[in-house]
FIDREN-216928 format. One record per residue: chain; residue in one letter; y, z, x of N, C-alpha, C in turn. Coordinates in nm, 2 decimals, m for minus. Layout:
// FIDREN-216928
+------+------+--------+--------+--------+--------+--------+--------+--------+--------+--------+
| unit | code |   n_yy |   n_zz |   n_xx |  ca_yy |  ca_zz |  ca_xx |   c_yy |   c_zz |   c_xx |
+------+------+--------+--------+--------+--------+--------+--------+--------+--------+--------+
|    A |    a |      Y |      Z |      X |      Y |      Z |      X |      Y |      Z |      X |
...
+------+------+--------+--------+--------+--------+--------+--------+--------+--------+--------+
This chain:
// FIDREN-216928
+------+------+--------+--------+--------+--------+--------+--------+--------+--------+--------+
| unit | code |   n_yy |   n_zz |   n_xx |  ca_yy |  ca_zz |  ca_xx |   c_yy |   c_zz |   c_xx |
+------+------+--------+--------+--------+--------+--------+--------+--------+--------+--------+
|    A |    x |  m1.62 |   1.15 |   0.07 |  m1.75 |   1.10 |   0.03 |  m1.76 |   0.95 |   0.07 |
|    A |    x |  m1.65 |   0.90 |   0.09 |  m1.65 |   0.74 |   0.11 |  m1.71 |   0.75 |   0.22 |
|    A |    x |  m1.66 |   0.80 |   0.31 |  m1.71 |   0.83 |   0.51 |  m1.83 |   0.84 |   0.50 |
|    A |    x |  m1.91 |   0.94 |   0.44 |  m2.05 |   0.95 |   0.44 |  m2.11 |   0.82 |   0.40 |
|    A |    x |  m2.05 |   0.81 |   0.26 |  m2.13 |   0.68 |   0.20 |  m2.14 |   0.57 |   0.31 |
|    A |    x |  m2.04 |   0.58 |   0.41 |  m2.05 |   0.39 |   0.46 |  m2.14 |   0.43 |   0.55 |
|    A |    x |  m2.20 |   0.60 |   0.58 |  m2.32 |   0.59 |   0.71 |  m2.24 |   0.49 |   0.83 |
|    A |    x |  m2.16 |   0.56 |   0.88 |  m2.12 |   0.52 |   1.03 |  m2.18 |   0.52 |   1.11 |
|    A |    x |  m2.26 |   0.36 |   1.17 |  m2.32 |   0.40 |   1.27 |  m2.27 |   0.32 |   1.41 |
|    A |    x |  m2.30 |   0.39 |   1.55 |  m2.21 |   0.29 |   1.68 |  m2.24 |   0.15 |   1.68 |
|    A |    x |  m2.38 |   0.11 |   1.63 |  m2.38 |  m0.01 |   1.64 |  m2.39 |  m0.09 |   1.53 |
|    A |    x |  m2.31 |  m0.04 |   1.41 |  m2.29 |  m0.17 |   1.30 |  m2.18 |  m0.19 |   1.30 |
|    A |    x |  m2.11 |  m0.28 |   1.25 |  m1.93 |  m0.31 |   1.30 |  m1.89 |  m0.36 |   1.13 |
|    A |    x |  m1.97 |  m0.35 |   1.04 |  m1.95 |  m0.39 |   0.88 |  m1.89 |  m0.23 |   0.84 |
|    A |    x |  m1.96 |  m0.17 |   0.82 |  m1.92 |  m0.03 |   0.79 |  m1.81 |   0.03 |   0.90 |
|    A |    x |  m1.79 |   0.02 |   0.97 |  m1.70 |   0.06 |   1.07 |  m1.54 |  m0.04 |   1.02 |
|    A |    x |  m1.56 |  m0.15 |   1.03 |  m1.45 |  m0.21 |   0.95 |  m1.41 |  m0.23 |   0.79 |
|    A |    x |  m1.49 |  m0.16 |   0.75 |  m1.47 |  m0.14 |   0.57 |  m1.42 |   0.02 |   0.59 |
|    A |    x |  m1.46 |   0.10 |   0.68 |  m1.42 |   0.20 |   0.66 |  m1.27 |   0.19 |   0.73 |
|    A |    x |  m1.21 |   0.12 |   0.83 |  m1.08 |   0.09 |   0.87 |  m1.02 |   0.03 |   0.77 |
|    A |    x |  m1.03 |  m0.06 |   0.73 |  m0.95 |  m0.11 |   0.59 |  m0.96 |  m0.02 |   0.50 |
|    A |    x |  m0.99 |   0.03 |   0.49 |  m0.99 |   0.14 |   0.35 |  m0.86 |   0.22 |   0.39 |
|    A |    x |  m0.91 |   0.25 |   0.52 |  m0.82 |   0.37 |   0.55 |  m0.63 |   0.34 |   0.57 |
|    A |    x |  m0.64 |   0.16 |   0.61 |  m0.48 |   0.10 |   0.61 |  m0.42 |   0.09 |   0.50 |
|    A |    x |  m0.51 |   0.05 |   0.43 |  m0.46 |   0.03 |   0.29 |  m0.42 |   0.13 |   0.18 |
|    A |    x |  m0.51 |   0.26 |   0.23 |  m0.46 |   0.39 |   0.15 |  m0.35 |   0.47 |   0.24 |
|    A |    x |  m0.32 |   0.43 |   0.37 |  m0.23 |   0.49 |   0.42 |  m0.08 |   0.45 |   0.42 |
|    A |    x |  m0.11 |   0.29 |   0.39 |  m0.04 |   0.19 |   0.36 |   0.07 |   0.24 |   0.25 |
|    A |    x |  m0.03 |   0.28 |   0.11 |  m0.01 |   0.25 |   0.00 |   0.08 |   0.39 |   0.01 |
|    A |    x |   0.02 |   0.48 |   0.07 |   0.07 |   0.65 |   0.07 |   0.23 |   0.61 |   0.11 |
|    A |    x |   0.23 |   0.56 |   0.25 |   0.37 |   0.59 |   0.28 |   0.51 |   0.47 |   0.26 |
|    A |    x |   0.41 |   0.38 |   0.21 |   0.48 |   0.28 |   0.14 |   0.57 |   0.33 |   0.02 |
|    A |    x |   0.51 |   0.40 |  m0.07 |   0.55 |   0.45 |  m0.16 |   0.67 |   0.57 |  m0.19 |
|    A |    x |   0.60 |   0.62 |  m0.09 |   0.71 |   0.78 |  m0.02 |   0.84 |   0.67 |   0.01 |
|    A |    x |   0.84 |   0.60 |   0.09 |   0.95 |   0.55 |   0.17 |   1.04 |   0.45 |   0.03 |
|    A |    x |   0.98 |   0.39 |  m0.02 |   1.06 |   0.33 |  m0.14 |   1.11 |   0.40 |  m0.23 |
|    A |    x |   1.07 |   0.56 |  m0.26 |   1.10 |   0.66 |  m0.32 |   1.25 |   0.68 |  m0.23 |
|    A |    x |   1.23 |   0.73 |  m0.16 |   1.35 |   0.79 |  m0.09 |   1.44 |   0.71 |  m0.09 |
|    A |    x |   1.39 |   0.59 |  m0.05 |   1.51 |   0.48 |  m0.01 |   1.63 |   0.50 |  m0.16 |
|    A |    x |   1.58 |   0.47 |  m0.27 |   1.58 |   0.42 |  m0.34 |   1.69 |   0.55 |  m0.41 |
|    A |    x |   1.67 |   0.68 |  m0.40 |   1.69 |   0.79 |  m0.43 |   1.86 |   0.83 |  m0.37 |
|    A |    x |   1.81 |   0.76 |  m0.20 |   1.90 |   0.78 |  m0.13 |   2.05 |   0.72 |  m0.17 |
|    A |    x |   2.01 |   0.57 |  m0.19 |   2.11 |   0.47 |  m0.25 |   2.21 |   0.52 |  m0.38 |
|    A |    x |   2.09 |   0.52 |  m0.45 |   2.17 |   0.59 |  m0.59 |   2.27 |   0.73 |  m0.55 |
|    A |    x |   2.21 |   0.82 |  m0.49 |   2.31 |   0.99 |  m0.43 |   2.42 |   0.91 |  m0.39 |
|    A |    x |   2.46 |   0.81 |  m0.26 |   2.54 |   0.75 |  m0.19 |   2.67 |   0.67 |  m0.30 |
|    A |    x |   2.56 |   0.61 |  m0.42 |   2.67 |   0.49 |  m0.53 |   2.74 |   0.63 |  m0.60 |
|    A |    x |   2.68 |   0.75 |  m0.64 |   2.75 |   0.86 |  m0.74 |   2.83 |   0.92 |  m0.63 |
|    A |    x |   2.84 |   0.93 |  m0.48 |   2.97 |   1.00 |  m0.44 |   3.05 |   0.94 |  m0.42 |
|    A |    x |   3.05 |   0.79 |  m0.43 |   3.15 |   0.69 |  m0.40 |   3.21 |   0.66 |  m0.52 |
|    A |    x |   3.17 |   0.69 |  m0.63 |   3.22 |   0.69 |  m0.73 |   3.16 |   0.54 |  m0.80 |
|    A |    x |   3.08 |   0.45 |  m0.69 |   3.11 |   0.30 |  m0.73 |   2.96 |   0.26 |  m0.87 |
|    A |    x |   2.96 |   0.20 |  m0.93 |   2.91 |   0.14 |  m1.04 |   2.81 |   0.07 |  m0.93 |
|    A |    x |   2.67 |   0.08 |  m0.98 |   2.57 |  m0.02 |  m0.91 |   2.57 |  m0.12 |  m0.97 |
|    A |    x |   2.64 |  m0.23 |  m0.88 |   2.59 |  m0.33 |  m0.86 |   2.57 |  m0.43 |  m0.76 |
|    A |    x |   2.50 |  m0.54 |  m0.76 |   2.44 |  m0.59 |  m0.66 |   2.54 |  m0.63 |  m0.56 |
|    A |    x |   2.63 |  m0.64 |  m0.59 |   2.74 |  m0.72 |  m0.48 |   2.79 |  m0.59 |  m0.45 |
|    A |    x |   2.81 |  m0.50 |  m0.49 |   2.85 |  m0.38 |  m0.44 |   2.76 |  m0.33 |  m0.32 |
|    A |    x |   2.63 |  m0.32 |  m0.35 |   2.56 |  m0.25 |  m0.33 |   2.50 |  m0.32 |  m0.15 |
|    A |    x |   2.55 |  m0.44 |  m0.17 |   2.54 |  m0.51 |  m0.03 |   2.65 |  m0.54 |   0.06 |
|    A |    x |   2.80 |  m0.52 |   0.02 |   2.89 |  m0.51 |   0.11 |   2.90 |  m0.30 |   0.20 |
|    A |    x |   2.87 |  m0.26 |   0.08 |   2.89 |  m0.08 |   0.11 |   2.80 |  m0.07 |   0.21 |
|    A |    x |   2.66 |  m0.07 |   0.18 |   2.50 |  m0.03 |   0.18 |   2.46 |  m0.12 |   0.26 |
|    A |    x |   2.45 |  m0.19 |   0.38 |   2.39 |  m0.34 |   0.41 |   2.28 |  m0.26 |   0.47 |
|    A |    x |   2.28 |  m0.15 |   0.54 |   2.13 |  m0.10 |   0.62 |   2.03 |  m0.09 |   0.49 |
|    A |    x |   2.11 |   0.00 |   0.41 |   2.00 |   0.09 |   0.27 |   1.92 |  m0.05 |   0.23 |
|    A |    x |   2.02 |  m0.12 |   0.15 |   1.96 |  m0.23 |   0.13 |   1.86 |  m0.36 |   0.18 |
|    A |    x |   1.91 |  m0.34 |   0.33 |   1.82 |  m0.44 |   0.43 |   1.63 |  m0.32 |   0.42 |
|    A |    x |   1.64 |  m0.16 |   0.39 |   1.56 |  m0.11 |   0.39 |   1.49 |  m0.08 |   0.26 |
|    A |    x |   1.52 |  m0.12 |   0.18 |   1.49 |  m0.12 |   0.06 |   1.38 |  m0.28 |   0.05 |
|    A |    x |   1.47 |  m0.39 |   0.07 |   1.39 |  m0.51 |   0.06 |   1.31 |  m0.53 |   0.15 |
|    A |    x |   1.33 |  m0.45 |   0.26 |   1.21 |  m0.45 |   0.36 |   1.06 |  m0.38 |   0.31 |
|    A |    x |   1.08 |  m0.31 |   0.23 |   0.99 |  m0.20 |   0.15 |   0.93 |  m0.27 |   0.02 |
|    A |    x |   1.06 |  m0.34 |  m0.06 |   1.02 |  m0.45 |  m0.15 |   0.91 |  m0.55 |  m0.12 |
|    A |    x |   0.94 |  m0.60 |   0.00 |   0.85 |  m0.70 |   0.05 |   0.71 |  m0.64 |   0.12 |
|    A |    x |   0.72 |  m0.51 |   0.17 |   0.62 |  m0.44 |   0.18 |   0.48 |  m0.44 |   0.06 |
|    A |    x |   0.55 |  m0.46 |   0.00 |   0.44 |  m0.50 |  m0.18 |   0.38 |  m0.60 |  m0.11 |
|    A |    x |   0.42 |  m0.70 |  m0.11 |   0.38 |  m0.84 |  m0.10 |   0.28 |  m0.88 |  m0.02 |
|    A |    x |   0.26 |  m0.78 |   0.11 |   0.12 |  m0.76 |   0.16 |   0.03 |  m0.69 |   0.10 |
|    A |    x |   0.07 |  m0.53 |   0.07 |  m0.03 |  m0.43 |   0.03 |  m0.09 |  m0.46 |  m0.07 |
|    A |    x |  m0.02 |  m0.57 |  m0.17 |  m0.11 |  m0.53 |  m0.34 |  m0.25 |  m0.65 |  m0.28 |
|    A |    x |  m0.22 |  m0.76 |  m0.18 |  m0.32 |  m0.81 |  m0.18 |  m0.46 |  m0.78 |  m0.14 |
|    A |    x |  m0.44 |  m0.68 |  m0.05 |  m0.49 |  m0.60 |   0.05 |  m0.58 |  m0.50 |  m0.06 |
|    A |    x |  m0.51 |  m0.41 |  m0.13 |  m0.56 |  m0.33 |  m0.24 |  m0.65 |  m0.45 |  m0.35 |
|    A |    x |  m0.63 |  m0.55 |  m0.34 |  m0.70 |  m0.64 |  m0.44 |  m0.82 |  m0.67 |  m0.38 |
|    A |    x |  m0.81 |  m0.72 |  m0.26 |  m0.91 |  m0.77 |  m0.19 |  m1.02 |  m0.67 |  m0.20 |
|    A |    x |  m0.97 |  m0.51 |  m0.13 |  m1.04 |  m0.41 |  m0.14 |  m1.16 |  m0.36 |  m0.26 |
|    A |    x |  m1.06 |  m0.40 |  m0.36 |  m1.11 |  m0.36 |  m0.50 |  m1.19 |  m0.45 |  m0.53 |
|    A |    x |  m1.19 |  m0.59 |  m0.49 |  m1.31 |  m0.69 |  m0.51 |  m1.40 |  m0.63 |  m0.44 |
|    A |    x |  m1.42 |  m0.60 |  m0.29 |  m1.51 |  m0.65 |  m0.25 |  m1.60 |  m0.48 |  m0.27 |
|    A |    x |  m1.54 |  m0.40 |  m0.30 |  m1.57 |  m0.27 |  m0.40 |  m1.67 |  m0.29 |  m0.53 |
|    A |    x |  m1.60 |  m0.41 |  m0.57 |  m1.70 |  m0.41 |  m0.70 |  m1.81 |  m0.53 |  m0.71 |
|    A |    x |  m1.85 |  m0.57 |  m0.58 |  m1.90 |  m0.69 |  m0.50 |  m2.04 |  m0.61 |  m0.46 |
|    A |    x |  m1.98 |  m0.51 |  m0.37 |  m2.11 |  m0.36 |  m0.39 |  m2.16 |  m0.31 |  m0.45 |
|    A |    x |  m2.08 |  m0.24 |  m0.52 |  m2.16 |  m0.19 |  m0.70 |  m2.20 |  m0.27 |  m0.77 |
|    A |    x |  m2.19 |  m0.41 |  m0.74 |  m2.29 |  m0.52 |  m0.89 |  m2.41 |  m0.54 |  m0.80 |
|    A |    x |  m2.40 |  m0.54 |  m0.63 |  m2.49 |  m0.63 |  m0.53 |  m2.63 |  m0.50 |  m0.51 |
|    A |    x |  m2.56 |  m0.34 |  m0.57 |  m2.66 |  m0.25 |  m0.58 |  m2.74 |  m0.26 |  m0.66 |
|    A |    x |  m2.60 |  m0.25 |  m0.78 |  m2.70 |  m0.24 |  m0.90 |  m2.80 |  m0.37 |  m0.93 |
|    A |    x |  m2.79 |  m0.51 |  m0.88 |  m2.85 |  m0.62 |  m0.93 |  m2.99 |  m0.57 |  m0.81 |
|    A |    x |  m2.95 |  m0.55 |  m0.70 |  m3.08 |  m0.53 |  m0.62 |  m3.15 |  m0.37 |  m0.57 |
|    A |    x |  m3.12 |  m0.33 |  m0.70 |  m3.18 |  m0.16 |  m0.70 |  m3.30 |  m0.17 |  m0.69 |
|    A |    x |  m3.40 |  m0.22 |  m0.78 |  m3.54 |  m0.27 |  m0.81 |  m3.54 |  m0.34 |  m0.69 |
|    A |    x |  m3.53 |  m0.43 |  m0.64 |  m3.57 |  m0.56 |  m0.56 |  m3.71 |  m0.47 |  m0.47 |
|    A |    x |  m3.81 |  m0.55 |  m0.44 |  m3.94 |  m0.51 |  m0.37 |  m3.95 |  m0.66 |  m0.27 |
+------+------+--------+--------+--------+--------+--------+--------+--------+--------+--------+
């Protein structure tokens, strides 16, 4: 419904780039999520067959890749939520800029 709504057309470049950001940010958020899941899942299976107690000093002499992929993914946040904020402003930037100029003649 979004695709329709933004009316794609070849020569406006506003809707053509609101529809690309939409699309990085939810693809963003998709496999961002998947991947910190797993990471995360993975680690923990790896500390119960070693027998070893999580902790952080542990967890970075044993694990240095998991964990270099884990904070890589951590820090992955630190772009996306801004990205998702931005979105959502300028989301609700539209819906007040309709609703205030629905009437307008």
């Amino acid at each position: 419904m979004i695709l329709i709504h933004s009316g794609i057309h070849f020569n406006a470049m506003l809707p053509w780039a609101a529809t690309a950001f939409m699309l990085i940010v939810t693809a963003s958020g998709h496999v961002g999520q998947y991947l910190l899941k797993q990471v995360r899942e993975e680690v923990k299976i790896k500390m119960k067959q070693l027998g070893l107690e999580v902790t952080e000093d542990i967890l970075e002499r044993q694990h240095y890749w998991d964990i270099l992929t884990l904070k890589t993914l951590e820090q992955w946040r630190t772009l996306h939520i801004p990205m998702v904020s931005v979105l959502m402003a300028l989301t609700l930037i539209h819906i007040l800029s309709i609703t205030f100029f629905l009437n307008w003649r």
